[in-house]
Biopython code that builds the backbone (N, CA, C, O; Angstrom):
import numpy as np
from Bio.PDB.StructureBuilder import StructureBuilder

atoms = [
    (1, "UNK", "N", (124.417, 114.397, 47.885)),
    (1, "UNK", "CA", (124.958, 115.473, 48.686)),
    (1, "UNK", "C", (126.330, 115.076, 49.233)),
    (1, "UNK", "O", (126.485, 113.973, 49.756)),
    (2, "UNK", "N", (127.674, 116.265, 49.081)),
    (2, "UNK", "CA", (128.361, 115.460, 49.924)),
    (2, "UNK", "C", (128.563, 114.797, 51.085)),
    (2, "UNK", "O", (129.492, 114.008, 51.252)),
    (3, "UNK", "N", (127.488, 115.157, 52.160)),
    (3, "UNK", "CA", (127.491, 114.522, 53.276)),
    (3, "UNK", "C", (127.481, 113.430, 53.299)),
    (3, "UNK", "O", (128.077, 112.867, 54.217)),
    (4, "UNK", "N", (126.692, 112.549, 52.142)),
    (4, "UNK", "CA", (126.513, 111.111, 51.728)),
    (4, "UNK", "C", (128.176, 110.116, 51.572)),
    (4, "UNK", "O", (128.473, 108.922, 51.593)),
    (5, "UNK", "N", (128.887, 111.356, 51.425)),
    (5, "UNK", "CA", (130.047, 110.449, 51.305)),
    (5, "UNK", "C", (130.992, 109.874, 52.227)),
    (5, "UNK", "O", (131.799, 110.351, 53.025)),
    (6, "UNK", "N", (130.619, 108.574, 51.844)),
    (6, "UNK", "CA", (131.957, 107.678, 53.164)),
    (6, "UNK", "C", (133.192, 108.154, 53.164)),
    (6, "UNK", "O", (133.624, 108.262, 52.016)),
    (7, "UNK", "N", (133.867, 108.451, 53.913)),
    (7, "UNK", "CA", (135.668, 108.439, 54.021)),
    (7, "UNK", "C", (136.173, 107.273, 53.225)),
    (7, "UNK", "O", (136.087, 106.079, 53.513)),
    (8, "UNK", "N", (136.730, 107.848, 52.141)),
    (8, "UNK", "CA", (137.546, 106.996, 51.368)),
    (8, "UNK", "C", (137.128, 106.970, 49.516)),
    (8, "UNK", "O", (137.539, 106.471, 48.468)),
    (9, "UNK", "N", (135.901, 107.995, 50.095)),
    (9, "UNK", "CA", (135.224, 108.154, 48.172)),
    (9, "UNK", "C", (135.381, 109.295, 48.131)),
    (9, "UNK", "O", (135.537, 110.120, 49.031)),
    (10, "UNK", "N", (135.321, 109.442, 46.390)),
    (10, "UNK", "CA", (135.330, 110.936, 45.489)),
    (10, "UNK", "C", (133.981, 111.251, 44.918)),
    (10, "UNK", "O", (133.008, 110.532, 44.690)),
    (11, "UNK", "N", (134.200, 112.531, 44.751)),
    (11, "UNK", "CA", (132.811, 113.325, 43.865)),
    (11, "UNK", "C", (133.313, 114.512, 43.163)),
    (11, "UNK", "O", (134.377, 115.102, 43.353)),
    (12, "UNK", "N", (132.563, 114.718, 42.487)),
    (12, "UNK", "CA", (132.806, 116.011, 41.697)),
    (12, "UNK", "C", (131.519, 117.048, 42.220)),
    (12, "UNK", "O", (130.333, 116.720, 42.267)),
    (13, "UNK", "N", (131.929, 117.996, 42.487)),
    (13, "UNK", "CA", (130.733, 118.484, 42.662)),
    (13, "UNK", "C", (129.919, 119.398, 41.749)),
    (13, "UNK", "O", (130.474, 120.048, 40.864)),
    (14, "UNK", "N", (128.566, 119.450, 41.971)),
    (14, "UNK", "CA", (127.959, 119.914, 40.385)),
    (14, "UNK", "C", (127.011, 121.187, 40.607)),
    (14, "UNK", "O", (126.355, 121.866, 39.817)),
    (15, "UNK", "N", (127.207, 121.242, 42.055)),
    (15, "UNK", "CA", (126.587, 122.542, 42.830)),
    (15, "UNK", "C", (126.045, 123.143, 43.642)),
    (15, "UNK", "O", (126.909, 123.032, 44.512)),
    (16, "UNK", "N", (125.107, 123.853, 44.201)),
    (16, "UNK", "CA", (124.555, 124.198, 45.651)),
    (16, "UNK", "C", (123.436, 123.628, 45.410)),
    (16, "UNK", "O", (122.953, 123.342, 44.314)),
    (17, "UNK", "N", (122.907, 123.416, 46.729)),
    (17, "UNK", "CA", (121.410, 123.121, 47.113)),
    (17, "UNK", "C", (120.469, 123.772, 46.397)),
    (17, "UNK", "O", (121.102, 124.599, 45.740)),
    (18, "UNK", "N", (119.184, 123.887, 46.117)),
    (18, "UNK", "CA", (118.350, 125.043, 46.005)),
    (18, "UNK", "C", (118.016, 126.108, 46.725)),
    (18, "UNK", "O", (117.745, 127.258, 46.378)),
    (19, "UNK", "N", (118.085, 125.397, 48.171)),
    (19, "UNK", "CA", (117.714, 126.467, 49.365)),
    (19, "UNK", "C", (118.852, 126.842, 50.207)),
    (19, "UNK", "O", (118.900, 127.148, 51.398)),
    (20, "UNK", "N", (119.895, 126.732, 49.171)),
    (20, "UNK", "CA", (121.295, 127.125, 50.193)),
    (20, "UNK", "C", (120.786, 128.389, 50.246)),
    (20, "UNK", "O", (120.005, 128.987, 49.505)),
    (21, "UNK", "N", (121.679, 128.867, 51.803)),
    (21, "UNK", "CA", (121.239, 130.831, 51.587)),
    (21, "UNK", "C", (122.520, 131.179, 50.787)),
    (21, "UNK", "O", (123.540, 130.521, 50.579)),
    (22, "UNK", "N", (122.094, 132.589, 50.354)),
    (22, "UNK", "CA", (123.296, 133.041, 49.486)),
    (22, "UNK", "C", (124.494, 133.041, 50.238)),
    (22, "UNK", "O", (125.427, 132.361, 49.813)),
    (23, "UNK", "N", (124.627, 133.678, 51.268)),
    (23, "UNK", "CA", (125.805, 133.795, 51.885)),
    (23, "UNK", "C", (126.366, 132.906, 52.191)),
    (23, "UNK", "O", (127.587, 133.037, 52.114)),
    (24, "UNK", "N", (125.848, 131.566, 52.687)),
    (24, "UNK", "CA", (126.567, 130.129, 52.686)),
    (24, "UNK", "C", (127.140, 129.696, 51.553)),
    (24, "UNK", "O", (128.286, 129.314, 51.315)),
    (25, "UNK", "N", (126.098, 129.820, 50.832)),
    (25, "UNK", "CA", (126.959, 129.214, 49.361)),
    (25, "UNK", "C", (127.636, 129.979, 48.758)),
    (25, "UNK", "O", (127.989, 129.369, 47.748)),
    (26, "UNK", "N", (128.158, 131.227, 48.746)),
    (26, "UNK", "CA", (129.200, 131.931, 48.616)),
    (26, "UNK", "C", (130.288, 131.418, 49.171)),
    (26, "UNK", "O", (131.254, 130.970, 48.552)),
    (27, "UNK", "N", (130.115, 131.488, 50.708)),
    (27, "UNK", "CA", (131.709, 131.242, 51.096)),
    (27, "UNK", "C", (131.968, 129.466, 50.662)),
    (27, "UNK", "O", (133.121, 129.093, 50.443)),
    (28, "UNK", "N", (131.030, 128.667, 50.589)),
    (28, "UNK", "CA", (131.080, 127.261, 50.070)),
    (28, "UNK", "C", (132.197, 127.881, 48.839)),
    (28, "UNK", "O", (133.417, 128.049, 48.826)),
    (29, "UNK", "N", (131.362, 128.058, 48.086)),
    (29, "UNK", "CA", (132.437, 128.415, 46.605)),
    (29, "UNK", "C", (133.400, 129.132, 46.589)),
    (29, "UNK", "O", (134.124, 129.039, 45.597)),
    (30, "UNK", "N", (133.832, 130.260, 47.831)),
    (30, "UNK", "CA", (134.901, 130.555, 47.959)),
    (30, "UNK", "C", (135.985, 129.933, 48.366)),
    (30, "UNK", "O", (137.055, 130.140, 47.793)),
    (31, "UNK", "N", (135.866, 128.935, 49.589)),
    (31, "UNK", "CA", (136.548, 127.880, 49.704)),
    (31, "UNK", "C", (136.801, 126.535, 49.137)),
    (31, "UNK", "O", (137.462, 125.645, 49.671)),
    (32, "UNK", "N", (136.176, 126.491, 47.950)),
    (32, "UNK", "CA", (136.282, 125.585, 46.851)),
    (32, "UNK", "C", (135.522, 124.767, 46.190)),
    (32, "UNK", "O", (135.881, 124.135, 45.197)),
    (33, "UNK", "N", (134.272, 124.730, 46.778)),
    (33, "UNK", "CA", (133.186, 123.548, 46.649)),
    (33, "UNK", "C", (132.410, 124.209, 45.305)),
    (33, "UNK", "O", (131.211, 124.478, 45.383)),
    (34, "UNK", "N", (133.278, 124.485, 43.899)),
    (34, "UNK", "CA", (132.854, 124.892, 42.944)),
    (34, "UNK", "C", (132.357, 123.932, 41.968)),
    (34, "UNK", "O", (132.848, 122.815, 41.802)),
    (35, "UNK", "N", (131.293, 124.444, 41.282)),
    (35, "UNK", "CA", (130.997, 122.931, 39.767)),
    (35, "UNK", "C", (132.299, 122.521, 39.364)),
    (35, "UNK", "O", (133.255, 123.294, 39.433)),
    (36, "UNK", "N", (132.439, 120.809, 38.752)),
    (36, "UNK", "CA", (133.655, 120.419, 38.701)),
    (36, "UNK", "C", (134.517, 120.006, 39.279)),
    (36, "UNK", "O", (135.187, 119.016, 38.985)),
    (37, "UNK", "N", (134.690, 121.058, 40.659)),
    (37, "UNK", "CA", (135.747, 120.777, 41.497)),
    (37, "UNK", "C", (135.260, 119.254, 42.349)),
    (37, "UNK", "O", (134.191, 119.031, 42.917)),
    (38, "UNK", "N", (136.468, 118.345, 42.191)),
    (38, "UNK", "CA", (137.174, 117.136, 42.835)),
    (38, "UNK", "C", (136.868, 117.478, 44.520)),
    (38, "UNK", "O", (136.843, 118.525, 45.167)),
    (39, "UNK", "N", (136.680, 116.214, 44.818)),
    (39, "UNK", "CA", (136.419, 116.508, 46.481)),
    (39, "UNK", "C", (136.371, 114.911, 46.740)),
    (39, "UNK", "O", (135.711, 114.051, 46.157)),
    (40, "UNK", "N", (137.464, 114.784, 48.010)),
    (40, "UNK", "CA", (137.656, 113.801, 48.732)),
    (40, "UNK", "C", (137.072, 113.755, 49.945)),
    (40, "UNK", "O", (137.214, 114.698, 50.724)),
    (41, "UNK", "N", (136.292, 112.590, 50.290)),
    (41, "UNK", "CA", (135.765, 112.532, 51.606)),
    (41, "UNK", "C", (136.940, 111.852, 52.840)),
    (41, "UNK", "O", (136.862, 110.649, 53.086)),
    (42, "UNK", "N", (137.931, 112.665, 53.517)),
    (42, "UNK", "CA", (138.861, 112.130, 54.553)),
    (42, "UNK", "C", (138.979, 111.502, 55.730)),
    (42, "UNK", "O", (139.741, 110.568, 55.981)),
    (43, "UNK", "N", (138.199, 112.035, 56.466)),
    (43, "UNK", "CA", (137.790, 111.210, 56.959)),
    (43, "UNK", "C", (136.830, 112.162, 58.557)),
    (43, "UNK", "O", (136.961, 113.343, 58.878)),
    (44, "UNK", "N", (136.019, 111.178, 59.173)),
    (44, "UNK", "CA", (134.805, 111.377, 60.164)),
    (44, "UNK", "C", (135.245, 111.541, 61.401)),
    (44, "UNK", "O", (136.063, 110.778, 61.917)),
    (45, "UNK", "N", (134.658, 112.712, 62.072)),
    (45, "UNK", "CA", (134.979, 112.821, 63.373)),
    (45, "UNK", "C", (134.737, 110.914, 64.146)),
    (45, "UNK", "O", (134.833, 109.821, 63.590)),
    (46, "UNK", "N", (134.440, 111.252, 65.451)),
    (46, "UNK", "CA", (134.421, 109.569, 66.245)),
    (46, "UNK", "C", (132.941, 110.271, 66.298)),
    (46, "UNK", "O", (132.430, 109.969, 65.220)),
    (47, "UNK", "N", (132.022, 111.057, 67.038)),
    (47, "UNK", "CA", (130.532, 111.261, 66.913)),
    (47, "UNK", "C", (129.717, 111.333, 65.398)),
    (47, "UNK", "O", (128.501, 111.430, 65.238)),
    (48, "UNK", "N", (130.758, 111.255, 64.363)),
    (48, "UNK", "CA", (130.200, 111.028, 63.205)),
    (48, "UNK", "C", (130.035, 112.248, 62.464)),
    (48, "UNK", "O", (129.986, 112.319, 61.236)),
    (49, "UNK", "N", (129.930, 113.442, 63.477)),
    (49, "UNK", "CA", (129.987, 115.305, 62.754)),
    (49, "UNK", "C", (131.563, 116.074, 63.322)),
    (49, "UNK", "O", (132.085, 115.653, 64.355)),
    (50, "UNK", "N", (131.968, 116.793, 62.815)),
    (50, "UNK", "CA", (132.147, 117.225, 61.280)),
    (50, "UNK", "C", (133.474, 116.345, 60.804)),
    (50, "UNK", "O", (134.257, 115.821, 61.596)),
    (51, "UNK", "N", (133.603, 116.267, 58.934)),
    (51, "UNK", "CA", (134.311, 115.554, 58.345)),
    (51, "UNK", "C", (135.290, 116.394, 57.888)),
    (51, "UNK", "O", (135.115, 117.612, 57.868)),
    (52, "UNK", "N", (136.202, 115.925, 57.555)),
    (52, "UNK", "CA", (137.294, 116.696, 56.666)),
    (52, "UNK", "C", (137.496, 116.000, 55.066)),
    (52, "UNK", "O", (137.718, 114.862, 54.653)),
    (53, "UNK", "N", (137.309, 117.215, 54.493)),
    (53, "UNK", "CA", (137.247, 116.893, 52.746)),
    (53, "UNK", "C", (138.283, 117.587, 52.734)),
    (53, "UNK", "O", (138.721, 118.458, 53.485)),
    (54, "UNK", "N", (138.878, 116.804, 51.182)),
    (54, "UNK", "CA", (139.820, 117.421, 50.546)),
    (54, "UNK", "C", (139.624, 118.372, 49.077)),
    (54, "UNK", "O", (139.471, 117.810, 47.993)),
    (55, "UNK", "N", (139.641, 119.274, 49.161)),
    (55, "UNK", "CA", (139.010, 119.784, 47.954)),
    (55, "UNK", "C", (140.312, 120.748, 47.546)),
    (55, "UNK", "O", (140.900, 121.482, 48.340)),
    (56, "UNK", "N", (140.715, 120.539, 45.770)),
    (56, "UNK", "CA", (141.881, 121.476, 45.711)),
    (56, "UNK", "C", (143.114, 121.378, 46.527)),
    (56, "UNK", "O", (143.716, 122.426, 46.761)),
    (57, "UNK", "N", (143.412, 120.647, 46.830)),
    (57, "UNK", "CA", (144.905, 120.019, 47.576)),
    (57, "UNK", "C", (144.960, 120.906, 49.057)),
    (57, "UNK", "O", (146.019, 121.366, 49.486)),
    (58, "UNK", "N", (143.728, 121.056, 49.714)),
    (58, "UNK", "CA", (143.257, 121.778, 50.795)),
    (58, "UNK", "C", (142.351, 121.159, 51.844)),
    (58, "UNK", "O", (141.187, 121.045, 51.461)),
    (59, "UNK", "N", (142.623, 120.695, 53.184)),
    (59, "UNK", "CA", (141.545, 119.735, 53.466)),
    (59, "UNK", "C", (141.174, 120.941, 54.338)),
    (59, "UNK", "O", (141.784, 121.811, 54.960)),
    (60, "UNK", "N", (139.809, 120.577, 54.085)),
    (60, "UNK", "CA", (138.904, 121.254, 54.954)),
    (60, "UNK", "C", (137.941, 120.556, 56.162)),
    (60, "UNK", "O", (137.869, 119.332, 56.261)),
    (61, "UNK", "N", (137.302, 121.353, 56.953)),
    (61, "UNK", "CA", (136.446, 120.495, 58.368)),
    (61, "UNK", "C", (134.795, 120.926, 57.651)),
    (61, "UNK", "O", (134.777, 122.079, 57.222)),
    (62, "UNK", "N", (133.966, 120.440, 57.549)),
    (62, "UNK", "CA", (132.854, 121.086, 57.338)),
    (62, "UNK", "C", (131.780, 120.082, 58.365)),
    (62, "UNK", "O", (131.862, 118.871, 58.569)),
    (63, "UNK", "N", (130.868, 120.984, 58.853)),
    (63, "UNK", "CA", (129.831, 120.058, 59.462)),
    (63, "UNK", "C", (128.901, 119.352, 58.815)),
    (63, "UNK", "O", (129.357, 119.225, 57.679)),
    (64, "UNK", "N", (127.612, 118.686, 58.885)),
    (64, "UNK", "CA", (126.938, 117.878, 58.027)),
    (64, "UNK", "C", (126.064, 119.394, 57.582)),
    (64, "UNK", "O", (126.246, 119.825, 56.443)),
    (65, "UNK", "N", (125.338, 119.981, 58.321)),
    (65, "UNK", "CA", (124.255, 120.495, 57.897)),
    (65, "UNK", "C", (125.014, 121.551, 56.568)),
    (65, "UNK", "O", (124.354, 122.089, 55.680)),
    (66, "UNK", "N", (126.449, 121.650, 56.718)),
    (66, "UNK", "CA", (127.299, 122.404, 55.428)),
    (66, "UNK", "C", (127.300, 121.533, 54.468)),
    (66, "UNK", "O", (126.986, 121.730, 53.294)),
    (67, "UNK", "N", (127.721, 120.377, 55.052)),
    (67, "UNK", "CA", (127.741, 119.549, 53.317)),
    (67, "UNK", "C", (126.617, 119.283, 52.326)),
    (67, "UNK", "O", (126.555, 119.057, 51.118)),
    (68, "UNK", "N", (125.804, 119.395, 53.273)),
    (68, "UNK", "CA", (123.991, 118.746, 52.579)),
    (68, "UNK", "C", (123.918, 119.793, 51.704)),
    (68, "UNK", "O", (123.303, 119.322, 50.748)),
    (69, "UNK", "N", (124.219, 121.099, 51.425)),
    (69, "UNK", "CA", (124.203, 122.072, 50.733)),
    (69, "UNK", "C", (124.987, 121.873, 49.685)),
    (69, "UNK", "O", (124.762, 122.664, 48.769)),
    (70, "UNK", "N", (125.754, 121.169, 49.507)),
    (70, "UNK", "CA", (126.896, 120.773, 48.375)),
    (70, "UNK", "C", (126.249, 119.741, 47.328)),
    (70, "UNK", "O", (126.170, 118.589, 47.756)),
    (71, "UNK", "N", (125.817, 119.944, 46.143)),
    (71, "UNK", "CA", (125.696, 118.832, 45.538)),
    (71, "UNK", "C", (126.868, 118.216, 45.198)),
    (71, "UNK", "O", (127.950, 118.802, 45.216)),
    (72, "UNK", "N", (126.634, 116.398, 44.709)),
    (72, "UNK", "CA", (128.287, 116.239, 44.240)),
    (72, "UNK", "C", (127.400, 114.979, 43.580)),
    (72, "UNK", "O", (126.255, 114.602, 43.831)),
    (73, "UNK", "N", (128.430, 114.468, 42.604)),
    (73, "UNK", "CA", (127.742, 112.799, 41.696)),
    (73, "UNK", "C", (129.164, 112.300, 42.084)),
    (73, "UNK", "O", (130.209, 112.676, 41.553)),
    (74, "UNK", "N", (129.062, 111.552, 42.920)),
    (74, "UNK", "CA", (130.242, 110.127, 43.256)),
    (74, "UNK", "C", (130.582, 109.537, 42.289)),
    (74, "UNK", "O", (129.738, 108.783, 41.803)),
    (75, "UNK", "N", (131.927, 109.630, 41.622)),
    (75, "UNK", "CA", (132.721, 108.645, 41.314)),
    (75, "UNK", "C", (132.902, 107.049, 41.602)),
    (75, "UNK", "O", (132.959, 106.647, 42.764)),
    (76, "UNK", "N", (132.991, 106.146, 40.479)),
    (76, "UNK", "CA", (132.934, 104.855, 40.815)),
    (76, "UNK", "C", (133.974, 104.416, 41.748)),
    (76, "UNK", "O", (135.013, 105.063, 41.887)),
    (77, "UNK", "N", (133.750, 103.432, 42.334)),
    (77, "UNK", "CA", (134.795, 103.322, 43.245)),
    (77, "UNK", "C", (135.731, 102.848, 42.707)),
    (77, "UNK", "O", (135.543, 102.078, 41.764)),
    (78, "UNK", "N", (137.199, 103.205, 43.199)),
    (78, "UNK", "CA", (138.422, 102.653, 42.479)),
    (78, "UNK", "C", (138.812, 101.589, 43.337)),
    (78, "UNK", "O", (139.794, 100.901, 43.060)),
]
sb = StructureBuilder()
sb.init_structure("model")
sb.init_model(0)
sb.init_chain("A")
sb.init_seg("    ")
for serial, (resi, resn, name, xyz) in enumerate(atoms, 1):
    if name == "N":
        sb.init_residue(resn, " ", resi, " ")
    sb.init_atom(name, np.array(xyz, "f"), 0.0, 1.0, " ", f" {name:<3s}", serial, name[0])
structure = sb.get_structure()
């Protein structure tokens, strides 16, 4: 899930949850969190919620319980 990801790793993401609701995972994919699409983990609030990803040369804020809805397969580390 992307939430899993440390600040400083990549993923691709490969799709929604099963139990995302529709309307979440709509606007997820409207704002970019599409199959394929590249996503940088930027970095963590100081309480640890919410992170900013980079997805599409766009950083975004998402909270945890948003990201857990994101599937993604991490890239090796460079």
């Amino acid at each position: 899930m992307l939430a899993d990801l440390a600040p400083g790793q990549r993923a691709t993401v490969v799709g929604m949850a099963p139990g995302a609701e529709p309307a979440v995972a709509q606007r997820l994919v409207l704002l970019g969190f599409r199959p394929a699409a590249r996503v940088d983990a930027i970095r963590r609030a100081p309480l640890g919620d919410p992170t900013i990803y980079r997805v599409q040369d766009t950083e975004l804020c998402l909270r945890s319980r948003e990201a857990r809805l994101i599937e993604v397969v991490p890239e090796a580390a460079r």
